[in-house]
PDBQT receptor file of N, H, CA, C and O in Angstrom, charges set to zero:
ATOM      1  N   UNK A   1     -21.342  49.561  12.189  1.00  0.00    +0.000 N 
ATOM      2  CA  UNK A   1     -20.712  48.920  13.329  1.00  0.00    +0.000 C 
ATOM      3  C   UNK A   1     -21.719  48.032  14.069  1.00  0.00    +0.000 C 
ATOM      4  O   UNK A   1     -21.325  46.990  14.592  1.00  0.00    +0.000 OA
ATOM      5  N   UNK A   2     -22.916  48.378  14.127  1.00  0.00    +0.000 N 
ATOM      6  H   UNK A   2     -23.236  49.225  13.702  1.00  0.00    +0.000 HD
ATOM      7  CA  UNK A   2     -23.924  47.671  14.729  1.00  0.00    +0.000 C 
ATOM      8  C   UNK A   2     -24.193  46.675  14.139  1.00  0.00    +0.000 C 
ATOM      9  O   UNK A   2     -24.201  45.646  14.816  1.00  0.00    +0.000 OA
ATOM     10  N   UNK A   3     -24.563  46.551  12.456  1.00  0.00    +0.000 N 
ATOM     11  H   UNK A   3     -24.556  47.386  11.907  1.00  0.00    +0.000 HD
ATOM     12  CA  UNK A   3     -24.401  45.556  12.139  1.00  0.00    +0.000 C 
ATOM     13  C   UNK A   3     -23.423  44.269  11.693  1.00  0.00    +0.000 C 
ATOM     14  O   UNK A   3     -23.702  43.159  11.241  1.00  0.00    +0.000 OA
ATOM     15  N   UNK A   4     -22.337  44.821  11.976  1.00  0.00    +0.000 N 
ATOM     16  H   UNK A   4     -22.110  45.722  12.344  1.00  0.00    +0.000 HD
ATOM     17  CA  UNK A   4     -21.082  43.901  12.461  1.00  0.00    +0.000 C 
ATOM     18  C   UNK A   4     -21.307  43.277  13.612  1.00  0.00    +0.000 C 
ATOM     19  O   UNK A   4     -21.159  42.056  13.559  1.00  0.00    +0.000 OA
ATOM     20  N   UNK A   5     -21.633  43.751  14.685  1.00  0.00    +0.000 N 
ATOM     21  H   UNK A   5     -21.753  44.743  14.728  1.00  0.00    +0.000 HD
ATOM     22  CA  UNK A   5     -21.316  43.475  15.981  1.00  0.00    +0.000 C 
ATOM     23  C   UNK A   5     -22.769  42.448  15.959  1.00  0.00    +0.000 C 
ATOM     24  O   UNK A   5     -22.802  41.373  16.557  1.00  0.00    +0.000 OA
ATOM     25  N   UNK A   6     -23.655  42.868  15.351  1.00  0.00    +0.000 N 
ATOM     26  H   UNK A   6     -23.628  43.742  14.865  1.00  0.00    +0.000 HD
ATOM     27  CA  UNK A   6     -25.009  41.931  15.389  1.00  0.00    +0.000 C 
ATOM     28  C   UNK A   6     -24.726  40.467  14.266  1.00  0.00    +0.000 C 
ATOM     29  O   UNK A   6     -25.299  39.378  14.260  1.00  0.00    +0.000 OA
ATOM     30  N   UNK A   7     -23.754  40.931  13.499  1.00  0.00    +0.000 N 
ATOM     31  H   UNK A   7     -23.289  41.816  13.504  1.00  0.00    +0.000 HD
ATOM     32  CA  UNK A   7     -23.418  39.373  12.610  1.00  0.00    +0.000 C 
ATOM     33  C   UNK A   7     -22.809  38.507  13.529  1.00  0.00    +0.000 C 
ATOM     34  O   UNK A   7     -23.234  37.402  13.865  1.00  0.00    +0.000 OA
ATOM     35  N   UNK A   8     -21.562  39.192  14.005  1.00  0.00    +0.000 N 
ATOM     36  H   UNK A   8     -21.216  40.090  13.732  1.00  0.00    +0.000 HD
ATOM     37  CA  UNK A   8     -20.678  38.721  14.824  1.00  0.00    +0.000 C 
ATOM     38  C   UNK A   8     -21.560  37.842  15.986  1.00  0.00    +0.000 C 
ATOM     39  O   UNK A   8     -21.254  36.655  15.876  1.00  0.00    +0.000 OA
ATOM     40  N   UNK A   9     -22.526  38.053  17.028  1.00  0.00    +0.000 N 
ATOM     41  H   UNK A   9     -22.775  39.017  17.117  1.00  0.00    +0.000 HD
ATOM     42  CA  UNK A   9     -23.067  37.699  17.716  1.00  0.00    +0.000 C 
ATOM     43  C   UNK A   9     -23.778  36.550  17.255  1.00  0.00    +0.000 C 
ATOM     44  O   UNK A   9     -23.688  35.456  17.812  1.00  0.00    +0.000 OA
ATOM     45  N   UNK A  10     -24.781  36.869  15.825  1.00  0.00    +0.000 N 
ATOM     46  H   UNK A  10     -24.854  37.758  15.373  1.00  0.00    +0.000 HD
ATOM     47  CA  UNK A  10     -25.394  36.099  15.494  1.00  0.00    +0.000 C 
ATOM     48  C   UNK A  10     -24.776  34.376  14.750  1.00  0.00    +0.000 C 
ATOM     49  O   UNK A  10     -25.314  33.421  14.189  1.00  0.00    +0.000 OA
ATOM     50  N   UNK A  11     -23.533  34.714  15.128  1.00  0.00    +0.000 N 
ATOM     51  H   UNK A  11     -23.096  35.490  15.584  1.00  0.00    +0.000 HD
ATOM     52  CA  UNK A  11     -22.362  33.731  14.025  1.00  0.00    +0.000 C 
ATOM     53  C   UNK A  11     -22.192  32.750  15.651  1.00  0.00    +0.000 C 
ATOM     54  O   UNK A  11     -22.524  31.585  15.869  1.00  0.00    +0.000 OA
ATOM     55  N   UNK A  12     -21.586  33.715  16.534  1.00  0.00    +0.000 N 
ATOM     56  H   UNK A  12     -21.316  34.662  16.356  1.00  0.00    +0.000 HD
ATOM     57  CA  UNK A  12     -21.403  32.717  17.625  1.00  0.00    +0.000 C 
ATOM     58  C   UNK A  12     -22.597  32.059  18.412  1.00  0.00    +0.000 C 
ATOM     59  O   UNK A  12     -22.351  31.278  19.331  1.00  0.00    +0.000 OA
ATOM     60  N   UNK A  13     -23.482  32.272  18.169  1.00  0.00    +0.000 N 
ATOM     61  H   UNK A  13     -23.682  32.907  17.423  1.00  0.00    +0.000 HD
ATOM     62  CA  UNK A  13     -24.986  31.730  18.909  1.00  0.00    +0.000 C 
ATOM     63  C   UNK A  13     -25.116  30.713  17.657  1.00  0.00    +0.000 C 
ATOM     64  O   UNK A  13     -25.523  29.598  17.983  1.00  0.00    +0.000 OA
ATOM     65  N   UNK A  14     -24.924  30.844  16.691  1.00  0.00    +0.000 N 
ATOM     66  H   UNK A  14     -24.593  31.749  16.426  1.00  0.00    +0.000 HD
ATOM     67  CA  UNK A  14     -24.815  29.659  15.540  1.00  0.00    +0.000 C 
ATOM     68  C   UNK A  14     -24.169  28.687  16.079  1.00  0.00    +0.000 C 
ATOM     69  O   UNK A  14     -24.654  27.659  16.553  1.00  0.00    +0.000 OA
ATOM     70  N   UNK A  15     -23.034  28.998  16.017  1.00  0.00    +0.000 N 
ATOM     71  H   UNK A  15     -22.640  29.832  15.633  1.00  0.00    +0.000 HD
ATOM     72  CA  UNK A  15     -22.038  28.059  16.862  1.00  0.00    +0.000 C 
ATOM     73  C   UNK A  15     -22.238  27.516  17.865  1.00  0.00    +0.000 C 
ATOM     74  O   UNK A  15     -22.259  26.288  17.785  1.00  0.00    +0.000 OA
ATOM     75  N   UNK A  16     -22.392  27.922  18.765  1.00  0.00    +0.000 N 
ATOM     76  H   UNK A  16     -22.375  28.920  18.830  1.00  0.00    +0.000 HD
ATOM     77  CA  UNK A  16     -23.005  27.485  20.349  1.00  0.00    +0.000 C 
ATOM     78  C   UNK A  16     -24.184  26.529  20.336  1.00  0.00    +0.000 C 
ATOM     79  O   UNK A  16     -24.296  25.675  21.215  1.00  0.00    +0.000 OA
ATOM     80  N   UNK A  17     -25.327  26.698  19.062  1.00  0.00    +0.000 N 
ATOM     81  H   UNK A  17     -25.236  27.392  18.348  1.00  0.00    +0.000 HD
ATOM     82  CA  UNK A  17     -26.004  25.628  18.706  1.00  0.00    +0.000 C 
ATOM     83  C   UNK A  17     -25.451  24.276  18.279  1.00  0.00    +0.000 C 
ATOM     84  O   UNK A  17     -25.515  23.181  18.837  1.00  0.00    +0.000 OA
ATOM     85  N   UNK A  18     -24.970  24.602  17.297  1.00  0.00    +0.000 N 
ATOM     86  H   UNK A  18     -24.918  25.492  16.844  1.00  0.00    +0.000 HD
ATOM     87  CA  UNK A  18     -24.478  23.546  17.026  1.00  0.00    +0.000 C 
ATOM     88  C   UNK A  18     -23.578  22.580  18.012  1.00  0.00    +0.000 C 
ATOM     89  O   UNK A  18     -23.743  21.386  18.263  1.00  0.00    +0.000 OA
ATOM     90  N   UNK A  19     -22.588  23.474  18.481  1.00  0.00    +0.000 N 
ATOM     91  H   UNK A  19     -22.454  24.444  18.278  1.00  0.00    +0.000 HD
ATOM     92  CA  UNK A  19     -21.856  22.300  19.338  1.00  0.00    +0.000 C 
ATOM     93  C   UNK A  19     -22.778  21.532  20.768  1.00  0.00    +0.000 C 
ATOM     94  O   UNK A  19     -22.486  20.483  21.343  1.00  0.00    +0.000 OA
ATOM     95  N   UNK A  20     -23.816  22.368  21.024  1.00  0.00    +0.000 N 
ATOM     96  H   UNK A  20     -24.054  23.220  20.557  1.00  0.00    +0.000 HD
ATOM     97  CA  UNK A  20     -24.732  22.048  22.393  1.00  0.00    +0.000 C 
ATOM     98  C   UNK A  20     -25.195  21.014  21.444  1.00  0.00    +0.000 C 
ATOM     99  O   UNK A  20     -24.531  20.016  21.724  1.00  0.00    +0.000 OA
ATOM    100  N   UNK A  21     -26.132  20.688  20.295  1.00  0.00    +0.000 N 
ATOM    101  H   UNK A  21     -26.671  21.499  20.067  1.00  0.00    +0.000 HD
ATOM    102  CA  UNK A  21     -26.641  19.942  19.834  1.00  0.00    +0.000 C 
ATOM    103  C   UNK A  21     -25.852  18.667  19.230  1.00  0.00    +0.000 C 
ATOM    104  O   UNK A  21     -26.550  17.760  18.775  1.00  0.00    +0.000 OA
ATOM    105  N   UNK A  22     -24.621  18.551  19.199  1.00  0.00    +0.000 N 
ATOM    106  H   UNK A  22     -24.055  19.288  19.569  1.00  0.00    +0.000 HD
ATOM    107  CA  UNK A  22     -24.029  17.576  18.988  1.00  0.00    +0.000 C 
ATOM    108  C   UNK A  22     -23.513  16.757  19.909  1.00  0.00    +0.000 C 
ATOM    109  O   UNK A  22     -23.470  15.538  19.743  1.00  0.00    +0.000 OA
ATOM    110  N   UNK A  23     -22.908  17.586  21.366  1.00  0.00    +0.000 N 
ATOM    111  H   UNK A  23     -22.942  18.576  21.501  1.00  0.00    +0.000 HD
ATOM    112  CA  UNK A  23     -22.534  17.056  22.302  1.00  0.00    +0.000 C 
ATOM    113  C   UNK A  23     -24.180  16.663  23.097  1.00  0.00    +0.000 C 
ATOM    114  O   UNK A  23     -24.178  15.651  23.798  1.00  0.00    +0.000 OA
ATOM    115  N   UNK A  24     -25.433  17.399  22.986  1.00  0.00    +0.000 N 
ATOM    116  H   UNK A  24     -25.435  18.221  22.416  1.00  0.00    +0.000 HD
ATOM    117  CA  UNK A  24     -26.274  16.716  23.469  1.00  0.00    +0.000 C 
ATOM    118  C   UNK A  24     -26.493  14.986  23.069  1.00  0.00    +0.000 C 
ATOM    119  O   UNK A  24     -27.045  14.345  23.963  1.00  0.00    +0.000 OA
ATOM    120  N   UNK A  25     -26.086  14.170  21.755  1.00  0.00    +0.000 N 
ATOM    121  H   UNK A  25     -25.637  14.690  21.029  1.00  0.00    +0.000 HD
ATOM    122  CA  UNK A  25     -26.676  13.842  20.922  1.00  0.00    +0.000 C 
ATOM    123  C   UNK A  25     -25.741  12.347  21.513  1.00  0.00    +0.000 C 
ATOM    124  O   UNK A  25     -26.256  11.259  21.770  1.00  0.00    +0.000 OA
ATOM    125  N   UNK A  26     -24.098  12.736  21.631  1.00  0.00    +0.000 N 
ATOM    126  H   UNK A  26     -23.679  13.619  21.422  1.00  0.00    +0.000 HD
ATOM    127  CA  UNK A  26     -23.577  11.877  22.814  1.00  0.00    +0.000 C 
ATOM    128  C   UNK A  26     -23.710  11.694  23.884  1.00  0.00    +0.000 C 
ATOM    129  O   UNK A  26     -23.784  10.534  24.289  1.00  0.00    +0.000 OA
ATOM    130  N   UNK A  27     -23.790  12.737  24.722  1.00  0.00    +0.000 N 
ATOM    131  H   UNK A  27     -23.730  13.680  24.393  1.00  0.00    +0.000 HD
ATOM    132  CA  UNK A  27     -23.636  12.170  26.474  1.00  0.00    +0.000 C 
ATOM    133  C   UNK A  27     -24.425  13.123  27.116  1.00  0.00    +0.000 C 
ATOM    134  O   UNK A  27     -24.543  14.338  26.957  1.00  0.00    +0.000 OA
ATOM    135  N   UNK A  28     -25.000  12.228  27.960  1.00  0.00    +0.000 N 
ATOM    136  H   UNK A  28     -24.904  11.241  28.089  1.00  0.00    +0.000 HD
ATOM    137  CA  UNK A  28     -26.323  12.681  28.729  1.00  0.00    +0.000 C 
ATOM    138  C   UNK A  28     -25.774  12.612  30.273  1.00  0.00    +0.000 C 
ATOM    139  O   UNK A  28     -26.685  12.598  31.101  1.00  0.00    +0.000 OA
ATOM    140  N   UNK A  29     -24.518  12.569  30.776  1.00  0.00    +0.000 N 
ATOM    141  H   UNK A  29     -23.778  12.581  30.104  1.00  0.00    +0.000 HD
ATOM    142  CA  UNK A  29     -24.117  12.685  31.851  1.00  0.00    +0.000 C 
ATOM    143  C   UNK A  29     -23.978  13.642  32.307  1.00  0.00    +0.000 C 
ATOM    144  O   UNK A  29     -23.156  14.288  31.658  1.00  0.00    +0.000 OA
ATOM    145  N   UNK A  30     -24.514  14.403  33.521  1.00  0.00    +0.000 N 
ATOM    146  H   UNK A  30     -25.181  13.878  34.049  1.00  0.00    +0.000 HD
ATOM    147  CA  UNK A  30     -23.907  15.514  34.752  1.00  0.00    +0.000 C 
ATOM    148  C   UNK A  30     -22.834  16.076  34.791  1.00  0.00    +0.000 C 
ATOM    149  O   UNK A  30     -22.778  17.279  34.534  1.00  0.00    +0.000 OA
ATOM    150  N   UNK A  31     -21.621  15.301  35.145  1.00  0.00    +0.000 N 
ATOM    151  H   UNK A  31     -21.666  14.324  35.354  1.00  0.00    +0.000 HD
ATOM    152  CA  UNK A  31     -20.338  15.555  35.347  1.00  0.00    +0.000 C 
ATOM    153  C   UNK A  31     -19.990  15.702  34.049  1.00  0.00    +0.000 C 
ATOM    154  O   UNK A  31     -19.688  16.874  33.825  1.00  0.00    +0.000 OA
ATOM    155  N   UNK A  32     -19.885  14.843  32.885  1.00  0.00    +0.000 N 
ATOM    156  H   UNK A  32     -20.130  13.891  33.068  1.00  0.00    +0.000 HD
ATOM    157  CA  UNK A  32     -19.262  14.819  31.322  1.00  0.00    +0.000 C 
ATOM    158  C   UNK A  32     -20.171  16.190  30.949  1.00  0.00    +0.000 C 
ATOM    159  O   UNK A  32     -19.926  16.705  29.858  1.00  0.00    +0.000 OA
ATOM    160  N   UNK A  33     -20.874  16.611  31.523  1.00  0.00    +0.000 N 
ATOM    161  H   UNK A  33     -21.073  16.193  32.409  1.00  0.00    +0.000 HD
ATOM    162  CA  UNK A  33     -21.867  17.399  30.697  1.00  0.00    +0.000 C 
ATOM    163  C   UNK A  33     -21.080  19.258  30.800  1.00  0.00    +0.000 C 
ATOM    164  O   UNK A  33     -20.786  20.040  29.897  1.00  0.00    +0.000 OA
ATOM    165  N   UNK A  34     -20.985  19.360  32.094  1.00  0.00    +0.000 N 
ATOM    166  H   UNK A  34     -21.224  18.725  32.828  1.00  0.00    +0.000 HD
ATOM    167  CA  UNK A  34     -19.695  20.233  32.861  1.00  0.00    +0.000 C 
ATOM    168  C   UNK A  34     -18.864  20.588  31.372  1.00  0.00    +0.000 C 
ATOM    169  O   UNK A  34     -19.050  21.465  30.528  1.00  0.00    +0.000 OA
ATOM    170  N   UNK A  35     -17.699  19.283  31.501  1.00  0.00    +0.000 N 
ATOM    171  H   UNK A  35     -17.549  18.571  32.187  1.00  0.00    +0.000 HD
ATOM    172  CA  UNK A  35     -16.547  19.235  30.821  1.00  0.00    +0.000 C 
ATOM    173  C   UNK A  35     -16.838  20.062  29.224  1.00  0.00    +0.000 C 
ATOM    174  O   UNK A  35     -16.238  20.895  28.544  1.00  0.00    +0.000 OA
ATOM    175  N   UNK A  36     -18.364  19.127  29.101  1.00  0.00    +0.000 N 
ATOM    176  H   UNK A  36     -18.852  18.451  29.652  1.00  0.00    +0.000 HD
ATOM    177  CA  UNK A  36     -17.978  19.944  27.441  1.00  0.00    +0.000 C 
ATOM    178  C   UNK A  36     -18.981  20.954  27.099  1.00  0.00    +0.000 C 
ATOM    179  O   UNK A  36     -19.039  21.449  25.973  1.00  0.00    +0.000 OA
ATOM    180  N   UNK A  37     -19.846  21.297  28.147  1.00  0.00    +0.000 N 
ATOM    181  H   UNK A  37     -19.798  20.895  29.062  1.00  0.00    +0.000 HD
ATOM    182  CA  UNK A  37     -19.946  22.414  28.120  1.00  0.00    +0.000 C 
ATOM    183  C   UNK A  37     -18.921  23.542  27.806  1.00  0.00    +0.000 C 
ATOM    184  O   UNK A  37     -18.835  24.186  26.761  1.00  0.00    +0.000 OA
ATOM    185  N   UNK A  38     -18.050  23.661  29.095  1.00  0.00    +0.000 N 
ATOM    186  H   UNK A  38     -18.120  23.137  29.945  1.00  0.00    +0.000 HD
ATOM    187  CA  UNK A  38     -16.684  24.150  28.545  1.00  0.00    +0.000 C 
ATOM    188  C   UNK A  38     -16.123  23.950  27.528  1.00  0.00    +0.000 C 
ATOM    189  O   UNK A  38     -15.814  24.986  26.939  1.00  0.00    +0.000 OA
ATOM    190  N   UNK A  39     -15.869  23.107  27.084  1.00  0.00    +0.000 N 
ATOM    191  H   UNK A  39     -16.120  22.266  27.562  1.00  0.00    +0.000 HD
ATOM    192  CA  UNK A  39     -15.531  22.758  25.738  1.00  0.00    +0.000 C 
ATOM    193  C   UNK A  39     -15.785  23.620  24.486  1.00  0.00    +0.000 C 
ATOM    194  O   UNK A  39     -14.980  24.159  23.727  1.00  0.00    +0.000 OA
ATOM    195  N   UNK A  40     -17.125  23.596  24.484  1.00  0.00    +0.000 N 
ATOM    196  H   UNK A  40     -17.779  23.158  25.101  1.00  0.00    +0.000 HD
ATOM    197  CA  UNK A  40     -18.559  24.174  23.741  1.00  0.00    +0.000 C 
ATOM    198  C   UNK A  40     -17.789  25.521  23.607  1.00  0.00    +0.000 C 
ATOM    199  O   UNK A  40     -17.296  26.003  22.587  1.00  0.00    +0.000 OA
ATOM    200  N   UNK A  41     -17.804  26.170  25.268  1.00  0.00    +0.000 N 
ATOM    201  H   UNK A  41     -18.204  25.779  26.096  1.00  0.00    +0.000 HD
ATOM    202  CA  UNK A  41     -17.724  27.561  24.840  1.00  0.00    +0.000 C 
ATOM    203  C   UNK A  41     -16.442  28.357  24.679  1.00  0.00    +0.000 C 
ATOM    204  O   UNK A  41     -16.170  29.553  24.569  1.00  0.00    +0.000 OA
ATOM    205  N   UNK A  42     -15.669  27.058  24.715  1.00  0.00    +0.000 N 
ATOM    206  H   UNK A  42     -15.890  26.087  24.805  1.00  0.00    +0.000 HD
ATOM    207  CA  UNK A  42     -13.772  27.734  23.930  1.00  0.00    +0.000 C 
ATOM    208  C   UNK A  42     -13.670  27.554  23.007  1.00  0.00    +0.000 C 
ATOM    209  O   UNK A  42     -12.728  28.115  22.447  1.00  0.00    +0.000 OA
ATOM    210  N   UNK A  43     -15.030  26.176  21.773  1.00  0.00    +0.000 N 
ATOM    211  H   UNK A  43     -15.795  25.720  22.228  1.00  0.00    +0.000 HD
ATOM    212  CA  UNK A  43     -14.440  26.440  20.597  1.00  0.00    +0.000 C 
ATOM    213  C   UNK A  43     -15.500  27.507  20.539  1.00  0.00    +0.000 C 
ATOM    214  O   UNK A  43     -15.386  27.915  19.383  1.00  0.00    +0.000 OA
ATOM    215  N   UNK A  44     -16.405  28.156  21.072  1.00  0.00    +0.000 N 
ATOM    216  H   UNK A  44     -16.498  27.825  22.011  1.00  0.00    +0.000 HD
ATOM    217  CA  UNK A  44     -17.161  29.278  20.732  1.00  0.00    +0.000 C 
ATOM    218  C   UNK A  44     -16.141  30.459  20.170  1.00  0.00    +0.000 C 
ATOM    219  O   UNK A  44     -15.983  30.792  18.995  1.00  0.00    +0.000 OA
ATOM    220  N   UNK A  45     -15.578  30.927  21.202  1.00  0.00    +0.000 N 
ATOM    221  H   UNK A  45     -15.707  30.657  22.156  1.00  0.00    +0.000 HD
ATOM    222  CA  UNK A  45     -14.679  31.356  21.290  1.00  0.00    +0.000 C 
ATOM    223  C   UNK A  45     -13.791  31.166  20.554  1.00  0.00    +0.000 C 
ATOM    224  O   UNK A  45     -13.781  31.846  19.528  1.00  0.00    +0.000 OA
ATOM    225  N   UNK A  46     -13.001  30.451  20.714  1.00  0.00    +0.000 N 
ATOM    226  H   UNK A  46     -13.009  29.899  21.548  1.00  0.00    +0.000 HD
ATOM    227  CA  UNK A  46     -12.322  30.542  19.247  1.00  0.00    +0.000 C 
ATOM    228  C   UNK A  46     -12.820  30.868  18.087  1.00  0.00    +0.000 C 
ATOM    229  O   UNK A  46     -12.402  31.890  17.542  1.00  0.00    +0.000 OA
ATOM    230  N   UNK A  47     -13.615  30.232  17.593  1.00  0.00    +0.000 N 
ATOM    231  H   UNK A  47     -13.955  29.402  18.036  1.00  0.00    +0.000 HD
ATOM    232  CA  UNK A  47     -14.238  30.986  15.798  1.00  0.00    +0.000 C 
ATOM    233  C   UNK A  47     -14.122  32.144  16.192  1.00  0.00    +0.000 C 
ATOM    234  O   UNK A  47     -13.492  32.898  15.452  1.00  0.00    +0.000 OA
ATOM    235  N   UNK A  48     -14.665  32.683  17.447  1.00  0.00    +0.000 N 
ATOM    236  H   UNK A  48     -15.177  32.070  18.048  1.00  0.00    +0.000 HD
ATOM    237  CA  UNK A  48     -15.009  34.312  17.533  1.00  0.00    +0.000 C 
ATOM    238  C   UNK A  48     -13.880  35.009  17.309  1.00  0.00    +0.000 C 
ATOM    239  O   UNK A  48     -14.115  36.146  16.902  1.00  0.00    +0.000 OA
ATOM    240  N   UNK A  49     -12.639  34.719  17.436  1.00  0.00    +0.000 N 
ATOM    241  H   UNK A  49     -12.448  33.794  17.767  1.00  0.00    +0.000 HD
ATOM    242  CA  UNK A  49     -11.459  35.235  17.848  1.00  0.00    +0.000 C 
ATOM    243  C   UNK A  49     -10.731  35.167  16.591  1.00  0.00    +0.000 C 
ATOM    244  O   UNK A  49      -9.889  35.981  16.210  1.00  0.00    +0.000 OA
ATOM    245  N   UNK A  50     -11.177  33.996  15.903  1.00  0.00    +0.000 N 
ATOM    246  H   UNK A  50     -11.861  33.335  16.212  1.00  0.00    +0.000 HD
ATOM    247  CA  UNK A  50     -10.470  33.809  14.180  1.00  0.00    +0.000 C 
ATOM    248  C   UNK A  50     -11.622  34.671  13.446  1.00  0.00    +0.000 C 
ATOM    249  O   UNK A  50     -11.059  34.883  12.372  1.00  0.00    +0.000 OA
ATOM    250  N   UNK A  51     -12.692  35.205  13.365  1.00  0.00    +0.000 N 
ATOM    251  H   UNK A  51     -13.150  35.033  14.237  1.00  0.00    +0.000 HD
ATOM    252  CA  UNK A  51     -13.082  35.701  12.810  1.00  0.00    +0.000 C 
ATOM    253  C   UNK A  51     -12.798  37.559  13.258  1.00  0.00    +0.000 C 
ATOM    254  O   UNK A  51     -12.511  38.388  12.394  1.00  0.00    +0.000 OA
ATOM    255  N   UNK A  52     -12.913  37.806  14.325  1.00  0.00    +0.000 N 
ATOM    256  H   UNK A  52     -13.147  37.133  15.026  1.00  0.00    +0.000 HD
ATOM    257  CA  UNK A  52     -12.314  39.294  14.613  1.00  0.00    +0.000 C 
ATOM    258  C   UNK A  52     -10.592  39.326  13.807  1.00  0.00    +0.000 C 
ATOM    259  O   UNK A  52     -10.008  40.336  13.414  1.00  0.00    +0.000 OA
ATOM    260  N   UNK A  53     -10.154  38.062  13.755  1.00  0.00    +0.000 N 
ATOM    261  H   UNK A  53     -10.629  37.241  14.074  1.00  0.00    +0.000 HD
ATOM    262  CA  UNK A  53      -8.506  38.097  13.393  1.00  0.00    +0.000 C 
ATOM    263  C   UNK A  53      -8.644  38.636  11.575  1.00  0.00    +0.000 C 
ATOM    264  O   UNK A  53      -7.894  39.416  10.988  1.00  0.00    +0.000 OA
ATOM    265  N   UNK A  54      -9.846  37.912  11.028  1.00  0.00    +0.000 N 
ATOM    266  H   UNK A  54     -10.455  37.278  11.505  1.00  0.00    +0.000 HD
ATOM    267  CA  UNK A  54      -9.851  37.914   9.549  1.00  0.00    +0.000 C 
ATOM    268  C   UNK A  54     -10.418  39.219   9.313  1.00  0.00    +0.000 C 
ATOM    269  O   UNK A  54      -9.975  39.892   8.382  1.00  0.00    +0.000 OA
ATOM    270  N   UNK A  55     -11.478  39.720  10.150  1.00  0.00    +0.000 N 
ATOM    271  H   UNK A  55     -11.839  39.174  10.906  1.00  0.00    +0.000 HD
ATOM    272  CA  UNK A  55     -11.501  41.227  10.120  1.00  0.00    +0.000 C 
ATOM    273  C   UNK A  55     -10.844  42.443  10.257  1.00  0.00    +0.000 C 
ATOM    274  O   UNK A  55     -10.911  43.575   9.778  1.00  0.00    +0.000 OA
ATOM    275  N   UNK A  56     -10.186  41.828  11.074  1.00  0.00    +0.000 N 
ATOM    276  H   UNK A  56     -10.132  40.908  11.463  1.00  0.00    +0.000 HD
ATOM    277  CA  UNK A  56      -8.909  42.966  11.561  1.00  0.00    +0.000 C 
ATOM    278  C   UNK A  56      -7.858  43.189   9.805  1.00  0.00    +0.000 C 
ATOM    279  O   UNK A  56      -7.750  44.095   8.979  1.00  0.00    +0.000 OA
ATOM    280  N   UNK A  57      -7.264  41.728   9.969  1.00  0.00    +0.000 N 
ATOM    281  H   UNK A  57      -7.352  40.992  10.640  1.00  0.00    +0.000 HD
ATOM    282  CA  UNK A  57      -6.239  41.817   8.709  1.00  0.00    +0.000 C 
ATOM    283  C   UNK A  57      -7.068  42.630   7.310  1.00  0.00    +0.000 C 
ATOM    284  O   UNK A  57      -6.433  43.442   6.636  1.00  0.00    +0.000 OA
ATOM    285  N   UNK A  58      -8.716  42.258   6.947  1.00  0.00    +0.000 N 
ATOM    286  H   UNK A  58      -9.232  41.599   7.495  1.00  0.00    +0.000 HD
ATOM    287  CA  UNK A  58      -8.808  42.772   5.770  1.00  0.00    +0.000 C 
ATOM    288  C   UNK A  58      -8.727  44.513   5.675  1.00  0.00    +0.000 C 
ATOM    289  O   UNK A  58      -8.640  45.248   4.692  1.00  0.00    +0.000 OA
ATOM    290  N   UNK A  59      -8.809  44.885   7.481  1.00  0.00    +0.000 N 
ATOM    291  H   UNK A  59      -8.879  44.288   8.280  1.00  0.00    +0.000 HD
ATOM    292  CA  UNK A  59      -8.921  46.539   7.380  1.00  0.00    +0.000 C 
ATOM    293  C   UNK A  59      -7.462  47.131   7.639  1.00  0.00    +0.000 C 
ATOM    294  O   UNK A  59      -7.283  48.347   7.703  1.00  0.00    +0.000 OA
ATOM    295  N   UNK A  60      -6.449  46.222   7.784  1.00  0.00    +0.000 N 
ATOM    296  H   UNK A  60      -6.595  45.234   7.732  1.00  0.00    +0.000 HD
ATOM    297  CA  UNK A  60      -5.329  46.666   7.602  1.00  0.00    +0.000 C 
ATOM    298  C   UNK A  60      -4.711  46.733   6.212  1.00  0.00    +0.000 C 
ATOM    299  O   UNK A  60      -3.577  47.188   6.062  1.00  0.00    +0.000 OA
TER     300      UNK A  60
């Protein structure tokens, strides 16, 4: 379980790189920076949420 929960973590900090480093790469604005920050961390979130979904179904 621990090492689930440590993939799992380590999958969304993957993620979270990547999208910080792409949206860094466009816009260097304050306010725009806000927006997709948020952005950033709902599609974080999401993968996280499709991947607990694909886990769930294979243990059912």
């Amino acid at each position: 379980q621990q090492i689930a929960d440590l993939q799992k973590e380590n999958f969304n900090l993957k993620l979270r790189i990547y999208f910080l480093e792409e949206n860094a790469k466009k816009y260097h604005n304050g306010e725009e920076q806000d927006i997709y920050q948020i952005n950033i961390e709902l599609k974080v979130e999401l993968e996280s949420l499709k991947k607990d979904l694909v886990d769930k179904q294979e243990l059912l």
